[in-house]
C-alpha positions as CSV (number, residue, x, y, z in Angstrom):
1,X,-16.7,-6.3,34.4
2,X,-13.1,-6.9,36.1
3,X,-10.1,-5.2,34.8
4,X,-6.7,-5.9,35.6
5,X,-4.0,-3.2,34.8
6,X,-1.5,-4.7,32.3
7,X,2.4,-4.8,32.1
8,X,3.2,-7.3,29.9
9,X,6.9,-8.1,29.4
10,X,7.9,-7.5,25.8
11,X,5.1,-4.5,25.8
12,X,5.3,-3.2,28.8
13,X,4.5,0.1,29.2
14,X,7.5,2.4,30.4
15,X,5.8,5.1,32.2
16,X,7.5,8.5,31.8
17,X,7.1,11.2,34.3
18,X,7.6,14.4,33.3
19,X,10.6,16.0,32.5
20,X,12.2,18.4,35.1
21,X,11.6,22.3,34.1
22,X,15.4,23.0,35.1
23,X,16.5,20.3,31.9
24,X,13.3,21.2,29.9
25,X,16.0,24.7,30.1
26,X,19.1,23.2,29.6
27,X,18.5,20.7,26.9
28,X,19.9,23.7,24.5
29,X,23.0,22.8,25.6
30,X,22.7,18.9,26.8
31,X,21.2,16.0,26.2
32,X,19.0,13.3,28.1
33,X,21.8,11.7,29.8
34,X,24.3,15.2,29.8
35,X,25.6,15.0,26.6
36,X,27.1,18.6,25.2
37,X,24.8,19.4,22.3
38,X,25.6,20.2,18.8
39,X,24.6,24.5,18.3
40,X,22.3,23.3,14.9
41,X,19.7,20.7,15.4
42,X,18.5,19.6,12.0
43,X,18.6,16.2,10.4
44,X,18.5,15.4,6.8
45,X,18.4,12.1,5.5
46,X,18.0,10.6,1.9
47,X,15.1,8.1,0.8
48,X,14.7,5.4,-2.5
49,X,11.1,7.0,-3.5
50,X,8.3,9.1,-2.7
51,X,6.2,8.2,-0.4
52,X,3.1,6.5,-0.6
53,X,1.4,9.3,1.6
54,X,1.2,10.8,5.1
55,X,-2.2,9.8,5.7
56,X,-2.4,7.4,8.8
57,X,-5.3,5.6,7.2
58,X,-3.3,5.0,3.9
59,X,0.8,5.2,4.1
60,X,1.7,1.9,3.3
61,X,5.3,2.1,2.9
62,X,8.3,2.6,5.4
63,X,9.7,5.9,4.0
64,X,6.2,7.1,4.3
65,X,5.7,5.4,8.1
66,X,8.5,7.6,9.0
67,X,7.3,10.8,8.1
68,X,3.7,9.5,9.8
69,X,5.5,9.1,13.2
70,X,6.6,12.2,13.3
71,X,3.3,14.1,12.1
72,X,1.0,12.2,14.4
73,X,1.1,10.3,17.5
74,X,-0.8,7.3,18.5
75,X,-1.9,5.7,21.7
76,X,2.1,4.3,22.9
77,X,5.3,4.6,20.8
78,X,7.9,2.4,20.6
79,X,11.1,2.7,23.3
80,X,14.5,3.6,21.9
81,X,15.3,-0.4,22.0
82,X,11.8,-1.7,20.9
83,X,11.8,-4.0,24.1
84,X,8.9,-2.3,25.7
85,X,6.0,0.9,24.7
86,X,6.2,4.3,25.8
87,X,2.7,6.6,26.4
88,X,2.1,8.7,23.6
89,X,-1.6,9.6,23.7
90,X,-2.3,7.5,26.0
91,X,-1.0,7.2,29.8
92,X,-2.1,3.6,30.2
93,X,-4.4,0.5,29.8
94,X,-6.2,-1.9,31.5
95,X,-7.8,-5.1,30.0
96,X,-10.7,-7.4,31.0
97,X,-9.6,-10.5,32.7
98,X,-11.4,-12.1,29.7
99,X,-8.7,-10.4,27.3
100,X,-10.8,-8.9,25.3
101,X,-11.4,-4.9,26.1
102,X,-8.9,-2.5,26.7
103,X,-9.8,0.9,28.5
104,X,-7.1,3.4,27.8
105,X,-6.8,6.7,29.6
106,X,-5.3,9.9,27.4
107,X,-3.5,12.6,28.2
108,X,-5.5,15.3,28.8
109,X,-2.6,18.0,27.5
110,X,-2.4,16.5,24.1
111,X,-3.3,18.7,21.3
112,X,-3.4,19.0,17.4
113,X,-1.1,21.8,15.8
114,X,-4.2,24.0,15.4
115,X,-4.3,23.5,19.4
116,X,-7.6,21.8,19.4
117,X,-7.5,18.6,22.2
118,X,-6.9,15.2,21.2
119,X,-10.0,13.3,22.2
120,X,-11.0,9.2,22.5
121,X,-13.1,10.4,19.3
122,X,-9.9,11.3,17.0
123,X,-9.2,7.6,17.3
124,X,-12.8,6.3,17.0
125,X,-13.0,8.5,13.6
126,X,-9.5,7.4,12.5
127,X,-10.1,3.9,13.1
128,X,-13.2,3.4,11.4
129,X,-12.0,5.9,8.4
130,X,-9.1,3.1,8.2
131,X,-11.7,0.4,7.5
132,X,-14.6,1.9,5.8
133,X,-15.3,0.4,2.4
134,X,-15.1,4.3,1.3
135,X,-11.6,4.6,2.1
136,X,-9.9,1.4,0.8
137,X,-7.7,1.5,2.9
138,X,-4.3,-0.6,1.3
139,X,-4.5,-1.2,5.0
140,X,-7.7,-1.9,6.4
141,X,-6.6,-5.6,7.0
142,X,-4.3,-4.4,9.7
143,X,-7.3,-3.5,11.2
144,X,-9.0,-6.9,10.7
145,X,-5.5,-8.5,12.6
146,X,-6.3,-6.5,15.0
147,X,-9.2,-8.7,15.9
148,X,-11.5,-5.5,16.4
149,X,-15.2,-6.5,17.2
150,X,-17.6,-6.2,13.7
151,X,-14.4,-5.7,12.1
152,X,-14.8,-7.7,9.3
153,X,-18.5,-6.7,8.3
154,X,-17.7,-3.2,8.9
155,X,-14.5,-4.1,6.1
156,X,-17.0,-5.6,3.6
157,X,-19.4,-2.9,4.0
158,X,-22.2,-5.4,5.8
159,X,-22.2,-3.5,9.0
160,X,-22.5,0.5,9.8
161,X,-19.3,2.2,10.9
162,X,-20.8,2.7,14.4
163,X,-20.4,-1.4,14.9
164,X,-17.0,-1.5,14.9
165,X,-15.2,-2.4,18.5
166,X,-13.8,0.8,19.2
167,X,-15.6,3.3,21.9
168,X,-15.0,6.9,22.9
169,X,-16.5,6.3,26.9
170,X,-15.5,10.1,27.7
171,X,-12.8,12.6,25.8
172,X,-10.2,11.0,27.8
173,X,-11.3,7.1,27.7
174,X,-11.0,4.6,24.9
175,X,-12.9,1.4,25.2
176,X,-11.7,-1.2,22.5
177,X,-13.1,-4.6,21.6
178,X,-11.5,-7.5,20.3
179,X,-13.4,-10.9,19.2
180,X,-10.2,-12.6,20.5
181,X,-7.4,-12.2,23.0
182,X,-4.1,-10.5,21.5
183,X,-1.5,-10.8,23.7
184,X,0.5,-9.0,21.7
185,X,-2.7,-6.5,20.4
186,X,-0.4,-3.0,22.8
187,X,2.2,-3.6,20.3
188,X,0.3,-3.2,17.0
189,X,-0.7,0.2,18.0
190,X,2.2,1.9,17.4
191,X,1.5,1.6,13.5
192,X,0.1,4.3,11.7
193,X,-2.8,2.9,10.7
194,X,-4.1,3.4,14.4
195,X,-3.3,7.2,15.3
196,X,-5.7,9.6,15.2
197,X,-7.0,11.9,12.2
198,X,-8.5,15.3,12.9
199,X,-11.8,15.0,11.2
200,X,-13.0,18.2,10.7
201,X,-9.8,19.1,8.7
202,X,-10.5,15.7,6.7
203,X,-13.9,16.9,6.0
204,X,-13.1,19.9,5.0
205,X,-10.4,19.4,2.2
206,X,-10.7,15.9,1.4
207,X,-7.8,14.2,0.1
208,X,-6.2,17.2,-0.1
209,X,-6.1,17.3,3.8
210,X,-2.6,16.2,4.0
211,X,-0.8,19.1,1.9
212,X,1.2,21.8,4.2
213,X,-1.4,24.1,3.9
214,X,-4.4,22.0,5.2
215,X,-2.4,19.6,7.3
216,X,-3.5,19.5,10.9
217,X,-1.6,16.3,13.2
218,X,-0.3,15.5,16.7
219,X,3.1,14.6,16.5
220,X,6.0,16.1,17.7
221,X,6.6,17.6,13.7
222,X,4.3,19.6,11.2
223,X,4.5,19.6,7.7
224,X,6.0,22.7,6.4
225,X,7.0,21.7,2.6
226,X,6.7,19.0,0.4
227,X,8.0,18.6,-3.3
228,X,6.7,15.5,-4.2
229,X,9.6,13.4,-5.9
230,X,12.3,15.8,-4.4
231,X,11.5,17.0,-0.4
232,X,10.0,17.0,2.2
233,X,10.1,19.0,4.9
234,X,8.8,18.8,8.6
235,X,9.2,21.3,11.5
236,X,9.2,21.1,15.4
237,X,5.1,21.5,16.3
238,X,4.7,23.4,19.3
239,X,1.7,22.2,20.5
240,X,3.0,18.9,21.1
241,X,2.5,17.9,24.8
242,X,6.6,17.4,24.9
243,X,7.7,20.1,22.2
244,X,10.0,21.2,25.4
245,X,12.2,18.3,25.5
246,X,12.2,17.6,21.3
247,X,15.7,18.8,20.4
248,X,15.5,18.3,16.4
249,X,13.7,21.4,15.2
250,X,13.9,20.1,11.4
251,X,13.5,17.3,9.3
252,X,14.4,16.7,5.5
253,X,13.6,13.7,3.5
254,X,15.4,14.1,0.2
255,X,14.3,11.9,-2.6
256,X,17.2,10.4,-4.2
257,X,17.4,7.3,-6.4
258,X,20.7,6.8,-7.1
259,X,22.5,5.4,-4.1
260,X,26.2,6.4,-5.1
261,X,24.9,9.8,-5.3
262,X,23.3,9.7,-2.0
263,X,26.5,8.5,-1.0
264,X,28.5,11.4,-2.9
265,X,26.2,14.1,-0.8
266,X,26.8,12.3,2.0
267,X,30.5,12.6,2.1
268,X,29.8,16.4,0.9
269,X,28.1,17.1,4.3
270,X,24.6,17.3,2.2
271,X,22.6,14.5,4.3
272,X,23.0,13.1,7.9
273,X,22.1,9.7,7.4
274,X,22.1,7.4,3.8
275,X,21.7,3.8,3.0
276,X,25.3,2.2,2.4
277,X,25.6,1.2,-1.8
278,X,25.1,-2.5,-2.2
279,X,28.7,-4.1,-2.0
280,X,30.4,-1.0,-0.6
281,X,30.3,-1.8,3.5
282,X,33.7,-3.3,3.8
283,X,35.2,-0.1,2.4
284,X,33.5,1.9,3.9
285,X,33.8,0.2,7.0
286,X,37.3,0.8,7.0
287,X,37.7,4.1,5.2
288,X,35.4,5.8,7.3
289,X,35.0,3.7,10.4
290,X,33.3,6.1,12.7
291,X,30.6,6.5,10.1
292,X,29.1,2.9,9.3
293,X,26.6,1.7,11.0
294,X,25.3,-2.1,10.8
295,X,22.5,-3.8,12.7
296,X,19.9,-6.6,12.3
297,X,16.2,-5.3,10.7
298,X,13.4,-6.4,11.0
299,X,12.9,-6.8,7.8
300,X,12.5,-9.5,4.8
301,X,13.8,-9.8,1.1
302,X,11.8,-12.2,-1.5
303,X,10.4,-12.8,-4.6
304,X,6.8,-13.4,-5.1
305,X,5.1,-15.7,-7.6
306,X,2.1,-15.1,-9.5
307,X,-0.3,-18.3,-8.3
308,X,-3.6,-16.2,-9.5
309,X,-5.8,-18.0,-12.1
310,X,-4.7,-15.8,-14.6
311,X,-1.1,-16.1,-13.9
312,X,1.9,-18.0,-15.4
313,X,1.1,-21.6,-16.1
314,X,4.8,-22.4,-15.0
315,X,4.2,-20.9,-11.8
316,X,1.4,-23.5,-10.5
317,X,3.5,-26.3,-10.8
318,X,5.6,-26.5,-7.4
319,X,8.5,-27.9,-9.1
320,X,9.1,-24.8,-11.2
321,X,8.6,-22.5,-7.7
322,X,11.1,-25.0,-5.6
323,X,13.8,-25.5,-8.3
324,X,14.0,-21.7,-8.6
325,X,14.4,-21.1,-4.6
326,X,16.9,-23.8,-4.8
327,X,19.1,-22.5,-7.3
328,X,19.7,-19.0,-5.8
329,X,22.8,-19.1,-4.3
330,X,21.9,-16.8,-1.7
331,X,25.5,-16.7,0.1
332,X,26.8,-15.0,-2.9
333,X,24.4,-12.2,-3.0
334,X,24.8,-11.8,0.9
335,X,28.2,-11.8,0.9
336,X,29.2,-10.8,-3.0
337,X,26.5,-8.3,-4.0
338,X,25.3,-6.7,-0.8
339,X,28.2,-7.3,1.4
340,X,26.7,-5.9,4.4
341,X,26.0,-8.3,7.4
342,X,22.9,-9.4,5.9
343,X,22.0,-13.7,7.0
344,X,20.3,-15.3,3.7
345,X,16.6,-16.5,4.1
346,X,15.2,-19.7,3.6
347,X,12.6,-18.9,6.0
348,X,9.8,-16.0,5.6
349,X,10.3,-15.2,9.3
350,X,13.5,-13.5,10.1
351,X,15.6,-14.9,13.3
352,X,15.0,-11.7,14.8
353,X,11.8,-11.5,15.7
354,X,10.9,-11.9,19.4
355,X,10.6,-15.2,20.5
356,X,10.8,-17.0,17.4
357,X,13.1,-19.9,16.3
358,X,13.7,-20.3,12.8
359,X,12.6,-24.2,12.2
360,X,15.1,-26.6,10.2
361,X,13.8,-26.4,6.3
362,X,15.3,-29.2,4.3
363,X,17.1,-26.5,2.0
364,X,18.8,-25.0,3.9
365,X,20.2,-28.4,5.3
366,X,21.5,-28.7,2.0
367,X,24.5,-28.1,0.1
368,X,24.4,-25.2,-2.5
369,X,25.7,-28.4,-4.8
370,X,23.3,-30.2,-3.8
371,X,20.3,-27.6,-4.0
372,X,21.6,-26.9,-8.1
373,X,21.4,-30.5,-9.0
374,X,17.5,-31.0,-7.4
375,X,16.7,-27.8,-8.8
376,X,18.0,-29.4,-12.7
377,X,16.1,-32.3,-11.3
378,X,12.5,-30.3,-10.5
379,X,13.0,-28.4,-13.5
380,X,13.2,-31.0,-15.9
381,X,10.1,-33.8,-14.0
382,X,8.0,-30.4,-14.8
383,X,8.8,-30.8,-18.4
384,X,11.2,-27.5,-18.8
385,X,14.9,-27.6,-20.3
386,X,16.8,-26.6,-23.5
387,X,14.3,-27.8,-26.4
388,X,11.4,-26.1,-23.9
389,X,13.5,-23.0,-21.7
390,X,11.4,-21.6,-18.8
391,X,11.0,-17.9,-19.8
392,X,9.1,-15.4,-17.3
393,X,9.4,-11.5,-16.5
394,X,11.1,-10.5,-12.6
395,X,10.0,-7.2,-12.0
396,X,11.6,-4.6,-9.4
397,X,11.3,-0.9,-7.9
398,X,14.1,1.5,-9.6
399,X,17.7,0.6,-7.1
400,X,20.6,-0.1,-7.8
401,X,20.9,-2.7,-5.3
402,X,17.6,-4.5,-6.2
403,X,18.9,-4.3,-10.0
404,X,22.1,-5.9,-8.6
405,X,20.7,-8.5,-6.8
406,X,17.8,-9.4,-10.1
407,X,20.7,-9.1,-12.1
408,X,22.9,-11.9,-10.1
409,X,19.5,-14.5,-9.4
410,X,18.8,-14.3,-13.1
411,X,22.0,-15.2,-13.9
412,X,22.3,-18.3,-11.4
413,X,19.2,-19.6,-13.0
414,X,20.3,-19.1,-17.0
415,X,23.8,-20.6,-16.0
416,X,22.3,-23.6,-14.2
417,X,18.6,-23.7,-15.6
418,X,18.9,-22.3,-18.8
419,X,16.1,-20.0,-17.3
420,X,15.2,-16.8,-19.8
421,X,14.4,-14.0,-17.2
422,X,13.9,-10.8,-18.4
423,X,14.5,-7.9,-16.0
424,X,12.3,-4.9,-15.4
425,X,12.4,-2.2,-13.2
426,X,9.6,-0.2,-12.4
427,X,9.1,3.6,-10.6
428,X,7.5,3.2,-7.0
429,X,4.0,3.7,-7.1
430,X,3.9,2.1,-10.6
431,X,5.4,-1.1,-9.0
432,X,3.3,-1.3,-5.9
433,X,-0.2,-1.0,-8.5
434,X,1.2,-3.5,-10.2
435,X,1.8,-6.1,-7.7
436,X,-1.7,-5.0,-6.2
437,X,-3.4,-5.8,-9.3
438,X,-1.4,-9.1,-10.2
439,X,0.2,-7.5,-13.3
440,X,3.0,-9.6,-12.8
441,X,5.2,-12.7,-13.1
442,X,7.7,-12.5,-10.4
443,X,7.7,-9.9,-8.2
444,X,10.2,-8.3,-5.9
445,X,9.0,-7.7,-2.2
446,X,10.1,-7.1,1.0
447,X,8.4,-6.9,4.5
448,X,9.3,-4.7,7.8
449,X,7.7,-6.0,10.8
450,X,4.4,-3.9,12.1
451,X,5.3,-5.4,15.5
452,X,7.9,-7.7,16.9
453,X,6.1,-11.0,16.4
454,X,6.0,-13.5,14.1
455,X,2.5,-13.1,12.7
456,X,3.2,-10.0,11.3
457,X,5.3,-11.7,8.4
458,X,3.1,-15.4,8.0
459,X,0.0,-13.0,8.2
460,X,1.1,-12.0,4.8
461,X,0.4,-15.7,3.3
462,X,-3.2,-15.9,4.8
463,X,-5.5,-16.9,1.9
464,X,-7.4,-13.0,2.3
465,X,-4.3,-11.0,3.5
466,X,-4.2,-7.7,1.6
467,X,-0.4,-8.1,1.0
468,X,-0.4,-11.5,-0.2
469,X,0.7,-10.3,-3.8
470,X,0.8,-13.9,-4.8
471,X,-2.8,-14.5,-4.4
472,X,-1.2,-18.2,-2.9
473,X,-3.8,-20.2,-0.7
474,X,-3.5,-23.0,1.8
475,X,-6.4,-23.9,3.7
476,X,-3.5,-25.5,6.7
477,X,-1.8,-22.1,6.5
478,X,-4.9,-20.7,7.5
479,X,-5.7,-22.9,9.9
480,X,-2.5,-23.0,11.6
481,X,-2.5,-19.0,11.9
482,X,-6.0,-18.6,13.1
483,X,-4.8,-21.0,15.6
484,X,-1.7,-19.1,16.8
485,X,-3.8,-16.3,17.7
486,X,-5.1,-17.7,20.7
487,X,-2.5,-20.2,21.2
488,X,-0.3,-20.0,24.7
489,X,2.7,-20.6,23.0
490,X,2.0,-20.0,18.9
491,X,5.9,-20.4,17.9
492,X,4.8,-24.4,16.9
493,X,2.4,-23.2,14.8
494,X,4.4,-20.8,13.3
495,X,7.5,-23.4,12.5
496,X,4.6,-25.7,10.7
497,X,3.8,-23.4,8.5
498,X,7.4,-22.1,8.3
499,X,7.7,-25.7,6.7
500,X,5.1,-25.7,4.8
501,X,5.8,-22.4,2.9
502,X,9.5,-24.0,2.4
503,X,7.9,-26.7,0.9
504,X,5.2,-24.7,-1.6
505,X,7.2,-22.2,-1.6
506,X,4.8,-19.4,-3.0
507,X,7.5,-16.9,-2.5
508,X,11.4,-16.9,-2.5
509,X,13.1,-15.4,0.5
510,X,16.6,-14.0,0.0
511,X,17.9,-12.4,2.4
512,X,16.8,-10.8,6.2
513,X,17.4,-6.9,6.4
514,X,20.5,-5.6,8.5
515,X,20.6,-1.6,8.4
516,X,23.4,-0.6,6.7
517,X,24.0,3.6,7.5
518,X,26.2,6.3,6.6
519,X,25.3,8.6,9.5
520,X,26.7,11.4,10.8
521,X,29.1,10.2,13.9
522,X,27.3,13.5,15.9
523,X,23.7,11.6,15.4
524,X,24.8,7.7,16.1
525,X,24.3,8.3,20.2
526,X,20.8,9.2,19.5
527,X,20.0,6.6,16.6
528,X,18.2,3.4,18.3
529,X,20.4,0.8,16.9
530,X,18.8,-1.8,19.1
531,X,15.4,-1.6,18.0
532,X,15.2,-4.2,15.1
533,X,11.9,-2.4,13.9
534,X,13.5,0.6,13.5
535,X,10.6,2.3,14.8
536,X,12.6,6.0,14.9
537,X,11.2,8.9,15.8
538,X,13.0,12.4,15.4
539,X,11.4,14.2,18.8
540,X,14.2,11.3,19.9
541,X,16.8,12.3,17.5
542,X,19.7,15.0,18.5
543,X,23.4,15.4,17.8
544,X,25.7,15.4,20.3
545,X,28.7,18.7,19.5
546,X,32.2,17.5,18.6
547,X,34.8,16.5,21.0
């Protein structure tokens, strides 16, 4: 077989030598590029929930993804500007000319905390733990987007573990293979659900592997504490390959619901970094100006629809859906109730992704005046008005600025629809079982990119994605995505089912994500306010000392 090394722009692979013993000494006092260093090194930073967990093969939400990158390290990391990958365990890749096998080659001084070696076979374990049928994994279909061979058998428990396209050749070589070329497959490994799992330790304690006391991982970070609804705690790991140049020696994620308050402890010195309160930027902004940070995410805000058989008989008929989207008057909530830089959505796909242009939707052509009077129009050809009022539960996670922003689109649609919706909030874990099982009307959701490409968000409305809360269906949709995964250039695709979503409209987008910080003015140099994924990772992370 013929290999050709790959350096694929948009994922190319930024090989690092290794850092100079004289600054391996130094960095005490400096930074990567000279900086004076702050004398304490610790970062704490505030988060909505608990986590989901901080198992690679389950964590399924961001806050959780956070603390995963830092505990274990897969085969490349994302750069500090998420244009290209940087080695983590492995050095490099080569792929087939055919596209479909990638050889990587590890580092051979990468350990676990116990100071065991990372071998090809941590990943071969972790990677069919993610998408054994024993497991149920929230994320195995990640692993089926990932085009592995046998994948889908393996998923559906028709085909041994074994079958699956992944390969330890030596301890230090990876074979993977795909059923399909990926040009964009590099990039999808810097998600948890690919790093490596030790599996003796798994073995051993079962899902009690991940507590502080069992926990064994990679990363640059152990687990020291965690509290759950209140803390937790990771600590520098020695045994990582570059503990000598990882400056942050602690990390803190403090649970904290209440945004103001998060806000309060922040201006008390209590956390590094918070979310800024929905509504509050401009005064912040200009109260405490070397504080706010604002910068375009990754990231998209919708509600979902309940299209399962069992769901709301409203809901099947697309006039309810569209007259709905049409009579959220998604300027006010960007500008009124979140007033923070955030561009309102009347695509799924946000205008930040790489190399995607947002098609022209006939909404958003349109006239907020315009939208209200089609949307009384839709409304009443589907046979709802005041002798017959639509009436349907909207359900949320506990915030503030999610309860705002329910609050305000349930109130656009009783003042111009004569709508009933009746709010609900819901605690974390409660909320994502609930959307999982379809115990539902109208759901809040919201995506963050796995990757920088456009599939990562459509891939959601596939008739079998495991995130498609909505249960909605197109055969076309289908079509057109299997389609873009081979395609040379998929972005066509990808606007025709843009338009087609905008015309079903199975879900409601919002708004697109812009990260809106309090963070301490010491950290900013260090934060990686050009990477729209927000990929962080603390071994990254240091603050500079004050002028």
């Amino acid at each position: 077989m013929t290999f050709r090394s790959t350096l694929w722009a948009g994922t190319a692979i930024a090989l690092l030598g290794t850092a100079s013993t004289a600054w391996a000494e130094a960095h005490a006092m400096t930074g990567p590029n000279g900086e004076a260093l702050a004398e304490t090194q610790t970062f704490t930073y505030r988060v909505l929930d608990e986590h989901s967990s901080v198992d690679p093969g389950i964590v399924e939400d961001v806050s959780g993804s956070e603390i995963v990158r830092d505990l274990f390290e897969g085969l490349y990391n994302d750069s500090k500007d998420g244009e290209t990958l940087e080695p983590g365990v492995a050095l490099s890749h080569e792929v087939s000319e055919d596209g479909l096998t990638y050889t990587f080659t590890l580092r051979e001084d990468a350990k676990w905390s116990n100071g065991e070696p990372v071998t090809a076979n941590d990943f071969v374990y972790a990677w069919r733990r993610a998408a054994s049928p024993e497991l149920a994994s929230p994320y195995s279909w990640y692993m089926s987007l990932m085009a592995l061979e046998n994948v889908e058998a393996v998923i559906a428990g028709d085909a041994p573990l074994e079958d699956l396209g992944v390969t330890a050749i030596d301890d230090y070589t990876l074979e993977v293979r795909l059923t399909e070329p990926l040009p964009y497959f590099p990039q999808m490994l810097t998600h948890a659900t690919t790093f490596p799992v030790p599996q003796a330790v798994v073995e051993e304690f079962g899902d009690q592997w991940t507590r502080p006391e069992n926990i064994v991982s990679n990363g640059a970070y152990v687990l020291t504490e965690h509290i759950p609804q209140e803390r937790s705690v990771r600590s520098k790991n020695d045994q990582y390959w570059d503990a000598d140049n990882t400056i942050v020696t602690e990390v803190t994620a403090l649970v904290i619901n209440d945004e103001n308050q998060a806000l309060t402890r922040f201006l008390a010195d209590e956390l590094d970094r918070t979310e800024i309160p929905a509504g509050q930027y401009p005064r912040l902004s200009e109260e405490y100006p070397d504080q706010t940070v604002v910068f375009p995410r990754l990231c998209n805000y919708y509600y979902t629809f309940n299209l399962r058989e069992d769901g709301p008989e409203a809901f099947k008929d697309v006039r309810v859906r569209q007259a709905l989207a049409m009579a959220v008057d998604r300027d006010v909530i960007v500008e009124n109730v979140l007033a923070g830089g955030q561009p309102p959505a009347y695509t799924f796909t946000p205008a930040a992704t790489a190399n995607f242009e947002v098609p022209e939707v006939a909404m958003a052509t349109m006239t907020q005046e315009e939208r209200d009077a089609r949307a009384v129009e839709l409304l009443a050809e589907a046979g709802y008005g005041p002798d017959n009022p639509l009436a349907f539960e909207m359900v949320y996670n506990t915030s503030d600025a999610h309860r705002s922003i329910a609050v305000a689109m349930s109130q656009m649609w009783a003042q111009k629809l004569g709508v009933e919706a009746t709010l609900a909030n819901q605690e974390w874990q409660t909320f994502l079982e609930a959307r999982d099982n379809g115990d539902f009307e109208l759901a809040r959701g919201a995506w963050c990119g796995d990757y920088n490409e456009a599939s990562t968000f459509l891939d959601l409305l596939q008739s079998d994605s495991g995130y498609n809360d909505a249960k909605y269906s197109n055969e076309e949709v289908d079509r057109l995505l299997q389609e873009a995964k081979t395609a040379e250039d998929p972005q066509p695709l990808y606007q025709q089912v843009e338009q087609i979503i905008a015309e079903e409209m199975p879900v409601i987008p919002v708004y697109h994500y812009a990260g809106n910080y309090m963070m301490d003015e010491q950290l900013i140099p260090s934060w990686p306010v050009d990477n729209v994924q927000q990929n962080w990772y603390s071994k990254d992370l240091y603050f500079v000392a004050e002028e």
